[in-house]
GUGU-645869 format. One line per field, with one value per residue (C-alpha): residue in one letter; x, y, z negated. Coordinates in nm, 4 decimals, padded with zeros to 6 digits. Each point is the difference from the previous one (the first is absolute). Example, Ala and Ser with C-alpha at 12.3 -4.5 7.8 and 13.67 -1.06 7.14 Angstrom:
BEGIN
residu <- c(A, S)
east <- c(01.2300, 00.1370)
north <- c(-00.4500, 00.3440)
up <- c(-00.7800, 00.0660)
END
This chain:
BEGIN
residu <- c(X, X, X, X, X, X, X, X, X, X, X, X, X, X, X, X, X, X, X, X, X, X, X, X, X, X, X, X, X, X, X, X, X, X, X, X, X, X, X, X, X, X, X, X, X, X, X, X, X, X, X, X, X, X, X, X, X, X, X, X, X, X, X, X, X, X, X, X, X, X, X, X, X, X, X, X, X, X, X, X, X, X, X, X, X, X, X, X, X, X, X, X, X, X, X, X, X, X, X, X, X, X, X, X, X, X, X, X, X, X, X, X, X, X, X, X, X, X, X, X, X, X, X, X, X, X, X, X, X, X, X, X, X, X, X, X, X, X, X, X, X, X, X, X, X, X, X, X, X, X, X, X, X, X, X, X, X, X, X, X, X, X, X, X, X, X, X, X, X, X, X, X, X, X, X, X, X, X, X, X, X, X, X, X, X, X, X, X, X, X, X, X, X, X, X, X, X, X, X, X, X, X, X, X, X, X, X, X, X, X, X, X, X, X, X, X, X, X, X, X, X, X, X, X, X, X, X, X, X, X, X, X, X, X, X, X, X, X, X, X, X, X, X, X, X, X, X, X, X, X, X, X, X, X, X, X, X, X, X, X, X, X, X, X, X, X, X, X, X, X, X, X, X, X, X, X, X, X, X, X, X, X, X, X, X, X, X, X, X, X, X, X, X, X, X, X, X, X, X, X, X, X, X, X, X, X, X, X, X, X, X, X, X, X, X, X, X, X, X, X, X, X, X, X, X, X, X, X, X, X, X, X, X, X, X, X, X, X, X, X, X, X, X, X, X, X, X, X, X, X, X, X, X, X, X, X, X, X, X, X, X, X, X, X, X, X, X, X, X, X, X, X, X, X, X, X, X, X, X, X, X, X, X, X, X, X, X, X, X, X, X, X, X, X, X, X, X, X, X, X, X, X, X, X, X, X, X, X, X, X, X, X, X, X, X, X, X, X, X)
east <- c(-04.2176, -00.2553, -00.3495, -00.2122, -00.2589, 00.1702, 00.0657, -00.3157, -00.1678, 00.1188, -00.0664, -00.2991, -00.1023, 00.1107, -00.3594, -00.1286, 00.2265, -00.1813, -00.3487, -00.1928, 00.0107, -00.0447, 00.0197, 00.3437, -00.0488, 00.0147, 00.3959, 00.0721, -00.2953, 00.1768, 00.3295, -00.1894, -00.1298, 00.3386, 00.1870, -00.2714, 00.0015, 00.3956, 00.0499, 00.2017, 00.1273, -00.0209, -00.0335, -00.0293, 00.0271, 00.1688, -00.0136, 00.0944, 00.0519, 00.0543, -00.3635, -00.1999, 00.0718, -00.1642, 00.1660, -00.2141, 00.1128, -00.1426, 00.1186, -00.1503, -00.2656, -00.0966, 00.0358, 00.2445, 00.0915, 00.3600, 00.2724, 00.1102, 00.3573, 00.3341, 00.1187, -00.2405, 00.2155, 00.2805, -00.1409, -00.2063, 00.3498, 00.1667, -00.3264, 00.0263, 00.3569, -00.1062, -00.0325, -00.3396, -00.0541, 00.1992, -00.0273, 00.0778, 00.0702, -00.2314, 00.0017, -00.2572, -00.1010, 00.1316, 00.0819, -00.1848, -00.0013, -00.0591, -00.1209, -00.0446, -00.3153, -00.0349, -00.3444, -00.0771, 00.1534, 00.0948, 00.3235, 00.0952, -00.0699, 00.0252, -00.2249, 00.1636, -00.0901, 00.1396, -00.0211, 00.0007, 00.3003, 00.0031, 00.2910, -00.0542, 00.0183, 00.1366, -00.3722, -00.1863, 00.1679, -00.0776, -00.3784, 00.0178, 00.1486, -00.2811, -00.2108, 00.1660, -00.1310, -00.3694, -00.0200, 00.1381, -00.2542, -00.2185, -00.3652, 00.0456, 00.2794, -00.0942, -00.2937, 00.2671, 00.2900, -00.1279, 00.2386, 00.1676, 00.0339, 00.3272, -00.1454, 00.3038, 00.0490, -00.3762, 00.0510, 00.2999, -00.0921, -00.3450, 00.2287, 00.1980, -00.3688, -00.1191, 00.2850, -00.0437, -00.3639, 00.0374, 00.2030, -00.2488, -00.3192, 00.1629, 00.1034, -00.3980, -00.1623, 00.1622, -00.1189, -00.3778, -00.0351, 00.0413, -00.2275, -00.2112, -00.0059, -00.0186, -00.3183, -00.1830, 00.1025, -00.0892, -00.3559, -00.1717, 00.1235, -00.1500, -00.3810, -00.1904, -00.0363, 00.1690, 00.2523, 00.3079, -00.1349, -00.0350, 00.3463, 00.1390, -00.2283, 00.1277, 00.3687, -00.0670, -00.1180, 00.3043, 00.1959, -00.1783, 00.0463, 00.3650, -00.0370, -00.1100, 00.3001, 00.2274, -00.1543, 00.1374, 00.3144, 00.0156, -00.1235, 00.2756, 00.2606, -00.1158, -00.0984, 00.3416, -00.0386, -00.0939, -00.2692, -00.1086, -00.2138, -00.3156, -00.2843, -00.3563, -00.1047, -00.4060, 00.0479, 00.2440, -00.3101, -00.2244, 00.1674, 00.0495, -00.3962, -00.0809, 00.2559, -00.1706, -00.3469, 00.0982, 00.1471, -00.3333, -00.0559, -00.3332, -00.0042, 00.3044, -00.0885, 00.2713, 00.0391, 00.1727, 00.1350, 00.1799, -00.0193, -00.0191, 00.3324, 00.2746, 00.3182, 00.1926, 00.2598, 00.3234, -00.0621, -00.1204, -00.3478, 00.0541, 00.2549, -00.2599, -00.2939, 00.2393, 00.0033, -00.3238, -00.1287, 00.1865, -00.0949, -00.3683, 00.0038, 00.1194, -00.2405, -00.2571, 00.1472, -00.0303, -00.3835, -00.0958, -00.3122, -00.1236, 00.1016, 00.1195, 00.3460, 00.0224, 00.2965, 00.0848, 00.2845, 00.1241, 00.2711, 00.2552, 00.3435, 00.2036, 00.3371, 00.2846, -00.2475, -00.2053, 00.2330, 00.0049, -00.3633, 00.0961, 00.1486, 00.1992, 00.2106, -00.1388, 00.1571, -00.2513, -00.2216, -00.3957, -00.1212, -00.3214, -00.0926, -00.2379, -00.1944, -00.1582, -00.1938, -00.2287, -00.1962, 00.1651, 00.0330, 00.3653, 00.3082, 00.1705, 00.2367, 00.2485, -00.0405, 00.0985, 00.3440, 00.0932, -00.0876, 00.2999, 00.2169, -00.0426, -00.0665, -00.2019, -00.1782, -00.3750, -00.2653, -00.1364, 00.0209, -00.0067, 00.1809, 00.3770, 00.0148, 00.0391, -00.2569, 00.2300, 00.3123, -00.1200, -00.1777, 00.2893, 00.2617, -00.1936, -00.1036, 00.3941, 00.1448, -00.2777, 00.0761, -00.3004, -00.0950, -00.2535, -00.1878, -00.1749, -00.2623, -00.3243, -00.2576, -00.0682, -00.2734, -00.2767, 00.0425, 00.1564, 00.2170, 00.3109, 00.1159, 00.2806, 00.1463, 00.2394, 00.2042, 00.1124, 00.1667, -00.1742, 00.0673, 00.0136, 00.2651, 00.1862, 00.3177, 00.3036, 00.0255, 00.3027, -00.0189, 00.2258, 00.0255, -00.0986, -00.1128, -00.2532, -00.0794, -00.0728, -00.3706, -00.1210, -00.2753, -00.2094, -00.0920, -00.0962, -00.2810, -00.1495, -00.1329, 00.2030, -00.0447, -00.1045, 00.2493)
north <- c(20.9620, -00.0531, 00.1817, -00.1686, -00.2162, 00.0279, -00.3799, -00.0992, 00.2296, -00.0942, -00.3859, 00.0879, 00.1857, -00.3177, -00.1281, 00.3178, -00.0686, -00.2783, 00.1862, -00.0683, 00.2803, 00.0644, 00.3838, 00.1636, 00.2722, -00.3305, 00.0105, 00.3672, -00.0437, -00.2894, 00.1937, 00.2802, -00.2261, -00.2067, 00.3731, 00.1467, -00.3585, -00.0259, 00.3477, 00.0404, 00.3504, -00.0950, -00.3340, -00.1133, -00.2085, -00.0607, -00.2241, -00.0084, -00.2632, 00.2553, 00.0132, 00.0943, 00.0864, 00.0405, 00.3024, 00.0770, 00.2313, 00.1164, 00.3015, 00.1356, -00.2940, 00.1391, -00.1059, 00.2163, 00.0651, 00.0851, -00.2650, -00.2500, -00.0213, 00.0772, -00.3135, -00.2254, -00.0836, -00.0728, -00.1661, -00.2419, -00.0906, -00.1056, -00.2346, -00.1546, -00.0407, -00.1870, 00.2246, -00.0652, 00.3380, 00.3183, 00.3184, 00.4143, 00.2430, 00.2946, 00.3159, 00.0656, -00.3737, -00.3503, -00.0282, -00.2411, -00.3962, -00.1406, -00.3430, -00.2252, -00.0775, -00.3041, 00.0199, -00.3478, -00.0819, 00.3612, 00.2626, 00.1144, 00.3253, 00.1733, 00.0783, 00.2345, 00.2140, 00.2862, 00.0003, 00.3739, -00.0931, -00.3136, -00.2034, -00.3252, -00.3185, -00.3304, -00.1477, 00.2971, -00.0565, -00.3494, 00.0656, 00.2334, -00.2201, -00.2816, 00.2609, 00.0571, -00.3878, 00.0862, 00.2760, -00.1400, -00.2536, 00.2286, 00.0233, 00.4339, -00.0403, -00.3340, 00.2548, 00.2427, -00.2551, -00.3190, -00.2772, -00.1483, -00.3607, -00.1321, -00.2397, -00.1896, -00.0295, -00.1403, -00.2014, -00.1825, -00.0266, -00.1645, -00.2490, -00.1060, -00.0494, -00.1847, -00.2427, -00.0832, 00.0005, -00.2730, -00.2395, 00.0601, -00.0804, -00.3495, -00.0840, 00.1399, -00.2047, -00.3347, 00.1388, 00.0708, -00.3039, -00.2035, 00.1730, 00.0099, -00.3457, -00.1584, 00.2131, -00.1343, -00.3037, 00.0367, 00.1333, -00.3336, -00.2029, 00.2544, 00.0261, 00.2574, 00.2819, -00.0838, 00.2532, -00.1515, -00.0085, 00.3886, 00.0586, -00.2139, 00.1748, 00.3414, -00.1529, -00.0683, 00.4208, 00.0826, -00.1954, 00.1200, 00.3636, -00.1205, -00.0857, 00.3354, 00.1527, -00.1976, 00.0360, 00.3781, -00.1131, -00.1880, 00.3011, 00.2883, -00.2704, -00.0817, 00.3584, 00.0849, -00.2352, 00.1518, -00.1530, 00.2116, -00.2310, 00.2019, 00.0110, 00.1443, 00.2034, -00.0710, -00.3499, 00.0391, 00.2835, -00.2902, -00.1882, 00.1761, 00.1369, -00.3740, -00.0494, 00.3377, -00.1555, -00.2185, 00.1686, 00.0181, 00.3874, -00.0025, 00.3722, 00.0794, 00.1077, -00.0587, 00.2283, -00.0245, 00.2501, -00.2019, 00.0979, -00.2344, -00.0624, 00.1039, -00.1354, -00.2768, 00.0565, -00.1586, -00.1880, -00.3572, -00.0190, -00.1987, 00.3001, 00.2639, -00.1578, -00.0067, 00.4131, 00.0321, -00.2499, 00.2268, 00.3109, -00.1172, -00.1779, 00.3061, 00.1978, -00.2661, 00.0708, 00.3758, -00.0950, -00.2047, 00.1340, -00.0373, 00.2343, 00.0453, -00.1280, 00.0797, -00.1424, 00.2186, -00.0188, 00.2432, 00.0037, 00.3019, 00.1199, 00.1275, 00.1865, 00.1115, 00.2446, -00.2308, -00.1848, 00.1787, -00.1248, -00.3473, -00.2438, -00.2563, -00.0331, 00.1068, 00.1177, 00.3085, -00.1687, -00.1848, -00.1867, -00.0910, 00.1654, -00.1950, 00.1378, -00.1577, 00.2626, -00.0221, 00.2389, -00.0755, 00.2181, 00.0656, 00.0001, 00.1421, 00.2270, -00.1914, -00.2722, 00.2161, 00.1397, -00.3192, -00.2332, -00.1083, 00.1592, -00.3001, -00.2854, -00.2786, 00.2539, -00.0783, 00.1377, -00.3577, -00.2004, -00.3294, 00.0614, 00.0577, 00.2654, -00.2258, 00.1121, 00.3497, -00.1688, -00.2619, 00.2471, 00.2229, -00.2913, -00.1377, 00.3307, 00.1024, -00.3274, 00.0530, 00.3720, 00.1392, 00.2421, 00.0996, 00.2752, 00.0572, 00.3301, 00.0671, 00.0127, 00.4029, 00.1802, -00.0110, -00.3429, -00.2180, -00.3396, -00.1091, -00.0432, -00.2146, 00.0752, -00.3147, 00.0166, -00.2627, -00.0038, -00.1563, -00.3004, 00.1202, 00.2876, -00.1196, 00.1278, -00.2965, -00.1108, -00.1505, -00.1422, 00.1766, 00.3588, 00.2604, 00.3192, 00.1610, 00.3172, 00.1420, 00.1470, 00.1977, -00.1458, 00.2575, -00.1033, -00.3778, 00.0958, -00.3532, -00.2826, -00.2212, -00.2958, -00.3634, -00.1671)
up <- c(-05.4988, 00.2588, -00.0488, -00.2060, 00.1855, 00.3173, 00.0642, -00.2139, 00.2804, 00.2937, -00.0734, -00.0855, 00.3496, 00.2263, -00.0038, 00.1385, 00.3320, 00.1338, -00.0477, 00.3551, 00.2308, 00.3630, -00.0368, 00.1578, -00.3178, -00.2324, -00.0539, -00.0642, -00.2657, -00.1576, -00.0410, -00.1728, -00.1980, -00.0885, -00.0692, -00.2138, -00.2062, -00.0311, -00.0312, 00.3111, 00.1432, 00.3348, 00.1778, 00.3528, 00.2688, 00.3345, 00.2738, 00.3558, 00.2897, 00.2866, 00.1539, -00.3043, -00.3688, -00.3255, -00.2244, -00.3310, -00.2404, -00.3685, -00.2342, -00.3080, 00.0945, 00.2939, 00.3711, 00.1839, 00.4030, -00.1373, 00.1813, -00.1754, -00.2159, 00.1985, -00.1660, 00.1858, 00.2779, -00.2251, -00.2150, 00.2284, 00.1640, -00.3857, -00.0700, 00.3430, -00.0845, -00.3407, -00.2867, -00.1797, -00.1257, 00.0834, -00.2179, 00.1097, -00.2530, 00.0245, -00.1426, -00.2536, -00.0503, -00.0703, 00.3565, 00.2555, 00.0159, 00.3606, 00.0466, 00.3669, 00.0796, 00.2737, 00.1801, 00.1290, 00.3261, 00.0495, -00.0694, -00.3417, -00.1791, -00.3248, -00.2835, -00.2604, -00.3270, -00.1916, -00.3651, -00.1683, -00.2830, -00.1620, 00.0748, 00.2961, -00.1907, 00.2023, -00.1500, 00.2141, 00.2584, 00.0047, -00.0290, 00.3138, 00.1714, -00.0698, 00.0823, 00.3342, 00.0486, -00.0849, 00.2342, 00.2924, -00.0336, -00.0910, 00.2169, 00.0020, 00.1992, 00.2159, 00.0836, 00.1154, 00.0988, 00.1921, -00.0050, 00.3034, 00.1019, 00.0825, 00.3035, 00.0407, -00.3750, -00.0233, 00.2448, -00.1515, -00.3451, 00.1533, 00.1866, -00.3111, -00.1741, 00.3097, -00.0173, -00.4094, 00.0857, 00.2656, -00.2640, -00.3010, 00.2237, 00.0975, -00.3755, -00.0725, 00.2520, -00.1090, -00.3987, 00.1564, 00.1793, -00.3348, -00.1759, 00.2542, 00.1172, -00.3693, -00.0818, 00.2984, -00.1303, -00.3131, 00.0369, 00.1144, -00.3294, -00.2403, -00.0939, 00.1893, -00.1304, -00.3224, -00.1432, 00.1180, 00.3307, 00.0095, -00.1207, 00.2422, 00.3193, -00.1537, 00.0231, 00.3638, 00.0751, -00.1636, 00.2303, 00.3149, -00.1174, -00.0438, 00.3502, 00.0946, -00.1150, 00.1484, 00.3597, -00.0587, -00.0473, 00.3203, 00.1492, -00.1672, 00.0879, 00.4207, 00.0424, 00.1343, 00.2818, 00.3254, 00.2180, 00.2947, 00.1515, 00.1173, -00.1706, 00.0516, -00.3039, 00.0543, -00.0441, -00.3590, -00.1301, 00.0996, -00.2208, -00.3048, 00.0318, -00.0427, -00.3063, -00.1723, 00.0196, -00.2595, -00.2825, -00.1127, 00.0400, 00.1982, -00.1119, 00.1844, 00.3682, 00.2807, 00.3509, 00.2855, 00.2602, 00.2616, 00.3637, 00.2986, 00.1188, -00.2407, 00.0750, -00.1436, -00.2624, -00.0909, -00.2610, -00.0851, -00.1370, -00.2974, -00.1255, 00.1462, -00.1903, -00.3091, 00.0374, 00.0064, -00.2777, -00.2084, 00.0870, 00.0078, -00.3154, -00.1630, 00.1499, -00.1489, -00.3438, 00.0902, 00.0521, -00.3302, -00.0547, 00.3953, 00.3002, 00.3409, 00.1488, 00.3960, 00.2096, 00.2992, 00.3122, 00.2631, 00.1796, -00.0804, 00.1251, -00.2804, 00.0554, -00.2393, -00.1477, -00.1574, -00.2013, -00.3141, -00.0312, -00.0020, -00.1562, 00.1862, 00.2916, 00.3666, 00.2766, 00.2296, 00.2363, -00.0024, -00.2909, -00.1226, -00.2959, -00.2566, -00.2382, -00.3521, -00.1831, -00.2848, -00.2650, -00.3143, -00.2488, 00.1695, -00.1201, -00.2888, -00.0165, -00.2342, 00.2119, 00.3345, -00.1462, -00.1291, 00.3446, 00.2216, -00.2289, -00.2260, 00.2388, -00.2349, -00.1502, -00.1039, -00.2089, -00.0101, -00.3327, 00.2364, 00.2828, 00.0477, 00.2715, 00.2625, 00.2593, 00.1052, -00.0100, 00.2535, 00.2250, 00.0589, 00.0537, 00.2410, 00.1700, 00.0195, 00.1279, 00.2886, 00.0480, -00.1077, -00.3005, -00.2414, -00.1649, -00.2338, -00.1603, -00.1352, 00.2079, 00.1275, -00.1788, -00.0424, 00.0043, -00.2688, 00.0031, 00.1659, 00.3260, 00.1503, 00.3184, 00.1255, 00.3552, 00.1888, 00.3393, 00.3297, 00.0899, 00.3273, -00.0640, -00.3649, -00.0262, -00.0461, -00.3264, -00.2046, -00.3358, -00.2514, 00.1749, -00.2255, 00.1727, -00.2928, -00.0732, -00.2934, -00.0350, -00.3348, -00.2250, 00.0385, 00.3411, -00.1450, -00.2451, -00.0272, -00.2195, -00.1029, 00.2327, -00.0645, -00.2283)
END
């Protein structure tokens, strides 16, 4: 018989593992708190990928420094091999269940617990293992365990999108156009003002919003394509400065930073100005309520060194670095662990995650990278760092070579961008 409450006990702590925490101390207080409410002996957890680990152990409810199980090894090889639970006999309990616990995007470990004498049932070990799924998702250990982005992976699944995207923004255009068209048309023959008349306007904004949409699926599905013709960045900024004025935010206040003479870089300006309409409109967004966004260039030479704090694909050599910053409230840090890792993902009821996805294509098929963080104390907000080569000194690129590298979330702490 399995101790009473057990199961009923364990289901009942899963809530408590997605509590929002950015303390390191957060995960060894939730395993106190999941032995002392299922009754546990000892309990623990263990994860390594060979540059850092996380190894948390309780007894008699207590943290402890004492190492963890000799069965760890072991037993982390028979879940990797399939098993979904493996149990230990040891003395003076009901032995030890092991379960695998998959951090996003990174290795495998184990979390495990020791029950003092009542017998393992298959339907406990069951519930540890869904357990197993809440922690490793869990924001104590994303505090502890950052995932890491498979850039090569991203940048595949983002071409498979791009190419459905392409087909449903034709079949949507055709659709728009209709509804579109026949509302225009339909305006003039009805009285003004009269009822009808509304519905029919509102059927028109519809469309047009339809229309919005469907420009960002042009974009997801052409951002592959690599055009290095040069373009001046002063004149693009010039550009989108003009576009802000009219969303209609005459509270929103707009900077620039932009020395005489940068350089070129290798990119077309109608892709370039794409970049940054998205990283500006989000930082517009960021600014609802009125605020500062300030738009900044230098020219930088990165090396191998600095590519674990982008995202992308760049060889070492010059680029010029662009910055969008604003003084949002920031981002959050749900949003930060779960960026990248899942690439349409949006806190926006209206929008699709579109902006990010388009961004990054376009950044990679040009060789460049972003990054993204809050901005440093004492100030507040976001900042977006984007690098693109020279036009002057690009390096060659070929459509369809994958050279990424993969680059940990924690060093992309960033709104979620336009889409």
């Amino acid at each position: 018989m399995s101790q009473p409450g057990t199961l009923s006990a364990m289901l009942a702590f899963v809530p408590n593992w997605w509590q929002e925490t950015t303390n390191p101390a957060g995960l060894g207080s939730l395993l106190v708190g999941w032995a002392k409410a299922c009754g546990w002996q000892a309990c623990g957890l263990v994860w390594t990928d060979g540059e850092s680990s996380v190894v948390r152990t309780v007894r008699d409810n207590s943290l402890t420094e004492v190492p963890p199980p000799v069965e760890v090894p072991d037993a982390l090889r028979r879940l990797r091999a399939g098993e979904p639970t493996v149990h230990y006999a040891v003395q003076k309990s009901a032995g030890r269940v092991f379960v695998a616990i998959q951090p996003p995007g990174r290795p495998s470990g184990v979390l495990w617990a020791e029950r003092a004498e009542q017998t393992w049932t298959d339907a406990d070990r069951t519930a540890l293992a869904m357990t197993a799924k809440m922690v490793e998702h869990a924001p104590a250990l994303s505090t502890l365990i950052s995932p890491r982005i498979d850039a090569d992976r991203l940048e595949q699944r983002l071409g498979d999108a791009a190419v459905i995207a392409g087909r449903m923004a034709h079949d949507f255009d055709n659709i728009l156009t209709g509804i579109i068209g026949f509302s225009d048309l339909a305006v003039p023959l009805l009285p003004a003002n009269s009822q009808a008349a509304k519905f029919v306007v509102d059927i028109g904004k519809v469309g047009q919003r339809g229309v919005v949409f469907t420009q960002q699926l042009h974009q997801l599905s052409r951002s592959g394509q690599v055009k290095p013709n040069p373009t001046a960045l002063i004149t693009v900024v010039a550009k989108e400065e003009a576009r802000l004025k009219t969303l209609g935010n005459a509270s929103l206040q707009f900077a620039k930073e932009l020395p005489a003479g940068l350089p070129a870089v290798a990119i077309e300006a109608g892709l370039l100005q794409t970049i940054l309409g998205h990283l500006i409109d989000n930082a517009a967004e960021a600014c609802s309520q009125g605020g500062l966004i300030r738009v900044s260039a230098r020219v930088v030479e990165l090396s191998d060194v600095d590519r674990p704090h982008y995202l992308g694909k760049f060889e070492p050599g010059e680029f010029l670095q662009i910055t969008v910053l604003d003084d949002g409230p920031g981002i959050k840090p749900e949003v930060r662990r779960r960026l990248f890792v899942e690439p349409f993902y949006t806190t926006k009821v209206r929008h699709r995650g579109l902006g990010l996805a388009i961004v990054y294509r376009t950044l990679c098929a040009h060789r460049g990278g972003i990054q993204l963080e809050p901005v440093p104390e004492p100030g507040q907000g976001t900042q977006v760092r984007v690098v693109l080569p020279l036009a002057t000194t690009r390096p060659p690129v070929a459509a369809g070579t994958t050279t990424g590298h993969a680059a940990p979330v924690g060093n992309l702490s960033a709104t979620v961008l336009k889409g």
